[in-house]
C-alpha positions in Angstrom: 6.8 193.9 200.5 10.2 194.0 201.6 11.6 198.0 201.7 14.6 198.7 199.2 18.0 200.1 201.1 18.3 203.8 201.3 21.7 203.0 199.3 20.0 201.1 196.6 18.0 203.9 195.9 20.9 206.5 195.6 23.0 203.9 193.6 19.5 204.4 191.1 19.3 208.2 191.6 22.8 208.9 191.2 22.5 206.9 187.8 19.9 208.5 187.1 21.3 212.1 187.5 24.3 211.1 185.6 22.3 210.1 182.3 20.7 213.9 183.0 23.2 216.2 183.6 25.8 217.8 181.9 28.9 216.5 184.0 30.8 218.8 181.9 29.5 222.3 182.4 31.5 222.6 185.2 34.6 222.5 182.8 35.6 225.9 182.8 37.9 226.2 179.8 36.2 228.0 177.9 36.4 232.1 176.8 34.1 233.6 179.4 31.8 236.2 178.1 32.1 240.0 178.1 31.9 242.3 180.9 28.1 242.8 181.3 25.8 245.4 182.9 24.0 242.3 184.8 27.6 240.8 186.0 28.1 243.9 187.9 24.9 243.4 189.6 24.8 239.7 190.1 25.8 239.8 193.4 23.3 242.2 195.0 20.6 240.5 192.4 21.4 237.5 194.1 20.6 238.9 197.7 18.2 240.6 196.8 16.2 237.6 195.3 17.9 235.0 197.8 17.6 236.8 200.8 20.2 238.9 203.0 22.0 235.5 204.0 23.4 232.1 202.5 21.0 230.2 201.3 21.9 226.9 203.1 23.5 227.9 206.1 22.2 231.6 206.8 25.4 232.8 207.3 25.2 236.4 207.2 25.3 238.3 203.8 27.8 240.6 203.8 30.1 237.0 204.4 28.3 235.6 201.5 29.1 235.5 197.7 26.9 235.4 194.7 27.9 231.9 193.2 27.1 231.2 189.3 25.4 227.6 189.0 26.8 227.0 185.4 30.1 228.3 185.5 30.5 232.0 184.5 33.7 231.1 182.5 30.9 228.9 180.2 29.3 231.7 178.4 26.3 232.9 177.7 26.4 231.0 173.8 26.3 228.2 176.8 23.2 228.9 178.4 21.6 229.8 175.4 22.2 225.8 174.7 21.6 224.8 177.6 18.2 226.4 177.6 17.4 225.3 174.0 17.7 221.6 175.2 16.1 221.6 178.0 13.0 223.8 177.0 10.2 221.5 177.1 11.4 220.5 181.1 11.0 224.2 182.1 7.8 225.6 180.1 10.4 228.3 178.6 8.8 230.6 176.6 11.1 230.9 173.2 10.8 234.8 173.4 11.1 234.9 176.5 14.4 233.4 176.8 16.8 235.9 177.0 18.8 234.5 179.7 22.9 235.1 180.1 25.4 233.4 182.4 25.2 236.1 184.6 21.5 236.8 184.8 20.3 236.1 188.6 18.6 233.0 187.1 22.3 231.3 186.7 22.7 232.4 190.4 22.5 231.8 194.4 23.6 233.5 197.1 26.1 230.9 199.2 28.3 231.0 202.0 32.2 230.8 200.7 32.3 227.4 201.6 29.4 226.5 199.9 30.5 228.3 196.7 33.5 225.7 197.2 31.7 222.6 197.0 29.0 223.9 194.2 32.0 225.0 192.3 34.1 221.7 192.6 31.1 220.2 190.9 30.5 217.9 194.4 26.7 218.7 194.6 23.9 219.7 192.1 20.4 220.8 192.3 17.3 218.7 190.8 14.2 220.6 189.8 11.0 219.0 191.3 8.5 217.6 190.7 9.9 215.9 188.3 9.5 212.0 186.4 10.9 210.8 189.6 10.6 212.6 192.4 7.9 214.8 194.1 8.7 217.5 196.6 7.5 215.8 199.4 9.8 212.9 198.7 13.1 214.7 200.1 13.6 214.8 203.7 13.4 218.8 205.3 16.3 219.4 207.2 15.6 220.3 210.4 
């Protein structure tokens, strides 16, 4: 059996991801939500959950910024959506699901430039396992 091309297969993925995510969510003109007891703690939320340091390049925390996966401008009427739709990929529990735009699950901790490229919309993140892919089908960086 003759081995498909490492491009071939991200041609297929990147199809893939593009028939599963919500290309728009990083459209941010809509009214953002109200000031929030959890937006003034999303930052030390995030470190506290993500660890005192980017998670990507471990740059050190205090250069680090708490970076909103769907767009904080979005709302939480957004996430509330979001969450509806995609309930039976994530095991939600309906009462359970009390999350808002700026609850630490909507979050990361990133280095600045990391923030950048998450927030131009240049990279996304994939849940595994999923239909497709296992965890032990993406290469560690080492």
């Amino acid at each position: 059996m003759t081995p498909v091309p490492l491009i071939t297969w991200t041609r297929h993925i990147i199809l893939l991801l593009k028939s599963l995510i919500d290309f728009h969510a990083i459209d941010d003109r809509v009214t953002p939500s109200a000031q929030t007891l959890r937006s003034s703690t999303f930052r030390s939320d995030a470190m506290v959950r993500d660890g005192p340091a980017c998670v990507f390049t471990f740059t050190e925390g205090s250069l680090c910024e708490a970076a909103h996966l769907l767009p904080k401008s979005k709302g939480d009427e957004y996430i509330e959506f979001v969450l509806q739709d995609l309930q039976h990929l994530y095991d939600l529990n309906k009462e359970f699901v009390d999350l808002g735009v700026d609850s630490v699950e909507n979050g990361t901790f990133l280095s600045p430039g990391w923030h950048k490229i998450i927030g131009a919309g240049s990279s996304a993140f994939l849940k595994t396992p999923n239909f497709a892919l296992q965890p032990a089908d993406i290469r560690p960086i080492k």
